[in-house]
PDB file of N, CA, C and O in Angstrom:
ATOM      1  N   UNK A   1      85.148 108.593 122.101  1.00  0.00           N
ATOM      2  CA  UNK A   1      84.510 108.216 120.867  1.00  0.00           C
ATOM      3  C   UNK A   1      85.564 108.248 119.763  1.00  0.00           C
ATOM      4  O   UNK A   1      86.386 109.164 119.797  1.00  0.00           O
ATOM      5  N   UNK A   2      85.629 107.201 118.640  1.00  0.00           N
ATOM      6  CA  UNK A   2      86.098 107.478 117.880  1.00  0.00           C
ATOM      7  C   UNK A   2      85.917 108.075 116.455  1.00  0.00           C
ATOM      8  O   UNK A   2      84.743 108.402 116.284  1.00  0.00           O
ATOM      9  N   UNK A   3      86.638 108.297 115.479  1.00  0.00           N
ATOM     10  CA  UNK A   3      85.899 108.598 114.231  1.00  0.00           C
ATOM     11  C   UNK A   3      86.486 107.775 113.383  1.00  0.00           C
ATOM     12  O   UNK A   3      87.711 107.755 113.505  1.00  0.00           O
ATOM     13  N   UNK A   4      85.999 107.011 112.474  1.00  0.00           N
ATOM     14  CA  UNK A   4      86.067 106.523 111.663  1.00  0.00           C
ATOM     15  C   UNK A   4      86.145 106.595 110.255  1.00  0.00           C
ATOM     16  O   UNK A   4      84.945 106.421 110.048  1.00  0.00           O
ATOM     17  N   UNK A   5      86.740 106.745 108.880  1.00  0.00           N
ATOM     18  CA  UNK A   5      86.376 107.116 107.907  1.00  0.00           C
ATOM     19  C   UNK A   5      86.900 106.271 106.617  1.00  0.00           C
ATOM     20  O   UNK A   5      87.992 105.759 106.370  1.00  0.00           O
ATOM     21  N   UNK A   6      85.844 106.326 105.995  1.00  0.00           N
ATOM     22  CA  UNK A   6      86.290 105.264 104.775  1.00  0.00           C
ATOM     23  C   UNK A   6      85.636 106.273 103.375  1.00  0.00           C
ATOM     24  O   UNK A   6      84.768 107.130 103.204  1.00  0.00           O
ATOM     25  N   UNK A   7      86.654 105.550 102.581  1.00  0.00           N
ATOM     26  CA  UNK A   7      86.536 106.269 100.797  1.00  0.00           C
ATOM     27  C   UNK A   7      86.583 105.031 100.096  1.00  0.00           C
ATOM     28  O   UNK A   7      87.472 104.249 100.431  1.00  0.00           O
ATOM     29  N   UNK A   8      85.932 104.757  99.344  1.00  0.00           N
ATOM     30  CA  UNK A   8      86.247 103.812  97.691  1.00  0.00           C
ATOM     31  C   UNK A   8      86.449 104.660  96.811  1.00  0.00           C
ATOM     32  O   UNK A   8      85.548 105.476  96.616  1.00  0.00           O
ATOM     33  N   UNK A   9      87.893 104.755  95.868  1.00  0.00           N
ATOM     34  CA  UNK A   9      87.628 105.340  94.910  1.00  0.00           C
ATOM     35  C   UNK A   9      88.514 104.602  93.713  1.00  0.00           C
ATOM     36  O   UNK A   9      89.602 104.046  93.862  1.00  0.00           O
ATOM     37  N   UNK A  10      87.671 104.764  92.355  1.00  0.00           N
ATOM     38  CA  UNK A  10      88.737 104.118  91.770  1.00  0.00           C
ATOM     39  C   UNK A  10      88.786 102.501  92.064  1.00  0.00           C
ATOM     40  O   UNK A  10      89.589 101.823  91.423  1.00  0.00           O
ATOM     41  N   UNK A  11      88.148 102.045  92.786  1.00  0.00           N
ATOM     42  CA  UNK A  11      87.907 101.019  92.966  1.00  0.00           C
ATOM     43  C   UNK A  11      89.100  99.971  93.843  1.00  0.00           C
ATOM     44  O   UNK A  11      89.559  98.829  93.803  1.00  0.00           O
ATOM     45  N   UNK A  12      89.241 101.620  94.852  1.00  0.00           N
ATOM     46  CA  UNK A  12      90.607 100.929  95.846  1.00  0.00           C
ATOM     47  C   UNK A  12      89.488 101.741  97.229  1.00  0.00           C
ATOM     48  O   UNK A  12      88.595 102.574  97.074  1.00  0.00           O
ATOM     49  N   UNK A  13      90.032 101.045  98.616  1.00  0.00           N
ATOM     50  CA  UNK A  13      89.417 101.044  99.555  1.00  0.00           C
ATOM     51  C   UNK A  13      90.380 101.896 100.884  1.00  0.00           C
ATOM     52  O   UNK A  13      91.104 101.118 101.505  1.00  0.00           O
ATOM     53  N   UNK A  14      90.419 102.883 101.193  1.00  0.00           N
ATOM     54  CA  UNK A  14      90.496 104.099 102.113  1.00  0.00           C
ATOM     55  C   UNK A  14      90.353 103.789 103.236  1.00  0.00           C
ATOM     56  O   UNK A  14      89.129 103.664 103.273  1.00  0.00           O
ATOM     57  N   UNK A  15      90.735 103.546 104.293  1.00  0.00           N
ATOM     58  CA  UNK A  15      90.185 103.489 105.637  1.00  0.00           C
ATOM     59  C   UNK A  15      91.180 104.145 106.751  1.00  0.00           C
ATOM     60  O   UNK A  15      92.215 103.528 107.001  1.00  0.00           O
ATOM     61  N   UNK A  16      90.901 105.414 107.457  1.00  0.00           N
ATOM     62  CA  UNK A  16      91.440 105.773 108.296  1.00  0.00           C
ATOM     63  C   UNK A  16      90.646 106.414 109.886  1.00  0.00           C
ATOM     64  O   UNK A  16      89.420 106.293 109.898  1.00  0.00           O
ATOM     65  N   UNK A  17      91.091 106.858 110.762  1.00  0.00           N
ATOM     66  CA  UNK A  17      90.733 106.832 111.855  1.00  0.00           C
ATOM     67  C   UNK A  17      91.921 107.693 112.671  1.00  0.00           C
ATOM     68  O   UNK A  17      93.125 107.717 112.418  1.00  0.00           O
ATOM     69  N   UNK A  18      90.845 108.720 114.235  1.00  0.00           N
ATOM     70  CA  UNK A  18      91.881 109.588 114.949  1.00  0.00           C
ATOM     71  C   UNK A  18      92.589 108.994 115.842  1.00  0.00           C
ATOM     72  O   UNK A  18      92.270 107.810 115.948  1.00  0.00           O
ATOM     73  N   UNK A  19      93.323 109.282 116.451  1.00  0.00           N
ATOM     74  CA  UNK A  19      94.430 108.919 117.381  1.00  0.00           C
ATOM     75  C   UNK A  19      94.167 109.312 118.876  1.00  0.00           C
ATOM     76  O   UNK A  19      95.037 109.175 119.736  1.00  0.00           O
ATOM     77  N   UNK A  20      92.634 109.921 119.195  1.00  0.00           N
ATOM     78  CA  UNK A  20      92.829 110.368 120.146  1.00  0.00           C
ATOM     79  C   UNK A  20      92.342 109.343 121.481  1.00  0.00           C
ATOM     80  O   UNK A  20      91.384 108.570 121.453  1.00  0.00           O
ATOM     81  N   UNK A  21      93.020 109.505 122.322  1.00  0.00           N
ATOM     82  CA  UNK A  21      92.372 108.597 123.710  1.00  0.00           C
ATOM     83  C   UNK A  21      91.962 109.657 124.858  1.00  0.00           C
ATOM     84  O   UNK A  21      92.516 110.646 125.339  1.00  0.00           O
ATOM     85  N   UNK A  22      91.253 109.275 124.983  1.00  0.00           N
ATOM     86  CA  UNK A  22      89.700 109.808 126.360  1.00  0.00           C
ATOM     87  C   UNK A  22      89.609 109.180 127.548  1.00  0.00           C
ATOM     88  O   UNK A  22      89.356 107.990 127.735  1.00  0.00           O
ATOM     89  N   UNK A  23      89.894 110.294 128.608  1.00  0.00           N
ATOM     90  CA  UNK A  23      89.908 109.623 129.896  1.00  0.00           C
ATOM     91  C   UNK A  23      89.388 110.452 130.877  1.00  0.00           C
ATOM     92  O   UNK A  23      90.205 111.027 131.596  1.00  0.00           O
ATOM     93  N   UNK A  24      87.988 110.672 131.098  1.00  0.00           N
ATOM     94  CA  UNK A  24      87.316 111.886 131.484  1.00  0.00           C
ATOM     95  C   UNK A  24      87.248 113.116 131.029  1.00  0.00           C
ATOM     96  O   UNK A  24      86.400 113.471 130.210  1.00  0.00           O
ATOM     97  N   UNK A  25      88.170 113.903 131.541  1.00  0.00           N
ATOM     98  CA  UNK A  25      88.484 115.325 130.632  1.00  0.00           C
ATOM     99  C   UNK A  25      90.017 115.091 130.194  1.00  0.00           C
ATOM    100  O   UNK A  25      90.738 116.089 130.220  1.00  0.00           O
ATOM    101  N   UNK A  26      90.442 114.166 129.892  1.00  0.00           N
ATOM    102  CA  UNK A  26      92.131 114.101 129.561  1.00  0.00           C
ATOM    103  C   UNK A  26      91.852 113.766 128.127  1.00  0.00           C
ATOM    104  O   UNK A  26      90.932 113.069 127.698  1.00  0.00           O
ATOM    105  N   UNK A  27      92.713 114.322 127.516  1.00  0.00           N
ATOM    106  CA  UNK A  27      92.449 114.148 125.948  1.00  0.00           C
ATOM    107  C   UNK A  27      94.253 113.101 125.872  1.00  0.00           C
ATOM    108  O   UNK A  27      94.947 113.510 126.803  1.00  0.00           O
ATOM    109  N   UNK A  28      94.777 112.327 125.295  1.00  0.00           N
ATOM    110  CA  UNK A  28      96.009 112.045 124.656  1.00  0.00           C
ATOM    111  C   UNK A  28      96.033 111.291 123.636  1.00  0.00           C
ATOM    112  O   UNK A  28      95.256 110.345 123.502  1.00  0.00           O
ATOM    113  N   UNK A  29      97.282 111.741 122.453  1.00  0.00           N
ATOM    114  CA  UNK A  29      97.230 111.319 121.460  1.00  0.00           C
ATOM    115  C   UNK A  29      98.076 109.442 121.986  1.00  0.00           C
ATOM    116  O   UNK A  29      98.984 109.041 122.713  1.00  0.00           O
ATOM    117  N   UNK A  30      97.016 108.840 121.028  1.00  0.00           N
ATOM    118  CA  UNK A  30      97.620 106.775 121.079  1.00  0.00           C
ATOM    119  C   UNK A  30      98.897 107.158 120.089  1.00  0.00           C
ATOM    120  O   UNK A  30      99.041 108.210 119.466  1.00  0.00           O
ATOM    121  N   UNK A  31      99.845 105.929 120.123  1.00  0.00           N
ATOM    122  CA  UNK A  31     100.939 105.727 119.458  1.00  0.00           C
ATOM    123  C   UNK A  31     100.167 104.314 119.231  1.00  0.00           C
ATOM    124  O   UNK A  31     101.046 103.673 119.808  1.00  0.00           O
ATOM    125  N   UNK A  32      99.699 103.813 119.042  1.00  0.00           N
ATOM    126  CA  UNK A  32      99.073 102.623 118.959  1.00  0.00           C
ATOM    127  C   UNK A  32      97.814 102.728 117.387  1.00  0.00           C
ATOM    128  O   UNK A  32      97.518 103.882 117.078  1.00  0.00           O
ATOM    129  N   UNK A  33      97.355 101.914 116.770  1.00  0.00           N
ATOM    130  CA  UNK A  33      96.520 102.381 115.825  1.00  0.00           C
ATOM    131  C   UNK A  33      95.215 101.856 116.068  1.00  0.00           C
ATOM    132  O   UNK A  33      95.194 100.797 116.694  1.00  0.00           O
ATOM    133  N   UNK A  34      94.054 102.377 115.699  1.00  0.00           N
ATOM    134  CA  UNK A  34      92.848 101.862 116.065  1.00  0.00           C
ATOM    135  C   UNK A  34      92.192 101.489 114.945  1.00  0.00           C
ATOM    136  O   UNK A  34      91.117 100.917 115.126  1.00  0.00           O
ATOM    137  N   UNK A  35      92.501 101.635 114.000  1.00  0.00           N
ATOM    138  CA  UNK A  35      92.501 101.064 112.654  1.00  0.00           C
ATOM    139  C   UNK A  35      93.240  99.988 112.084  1.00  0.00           C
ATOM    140  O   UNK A  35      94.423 100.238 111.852  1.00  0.00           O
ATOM    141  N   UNK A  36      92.855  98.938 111.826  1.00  0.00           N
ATOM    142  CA  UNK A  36      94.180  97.539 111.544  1.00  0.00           C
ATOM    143  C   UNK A  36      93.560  96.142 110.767  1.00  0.00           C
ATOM    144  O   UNK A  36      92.618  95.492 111.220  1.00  0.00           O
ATOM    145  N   UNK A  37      94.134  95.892 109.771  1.00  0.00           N
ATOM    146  CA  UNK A  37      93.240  94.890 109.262  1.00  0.00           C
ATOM    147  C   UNK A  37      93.314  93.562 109.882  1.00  0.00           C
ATOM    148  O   UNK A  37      94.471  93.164 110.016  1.00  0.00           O
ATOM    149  N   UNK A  38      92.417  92.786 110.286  1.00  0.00           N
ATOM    150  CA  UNK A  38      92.098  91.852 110.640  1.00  0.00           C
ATOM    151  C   UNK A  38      92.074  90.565 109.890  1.00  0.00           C
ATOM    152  O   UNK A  38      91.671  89.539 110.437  1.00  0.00           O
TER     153      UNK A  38
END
């Protein structure tokens, strides 16, 4: 699962997100981003 998180403040836009990857019981951190504008 991921988490997701966003802020407006000031009238600028925040968006970040964890790094972690899930593979049954294996936890590892991505070098990759899961957050990215489109």
């Amino acid at each position: 699962m991921t988490c997701i998180v966003g802020l407006i403040s000031d009238g600028s836009v925040h968006i970040g997100g964890d790094s972690a990857g899930v593979a049954g019981y294996s936890l590892t951190l991505r070098a990759d981003r899961k957050v990215f504008r489109n």
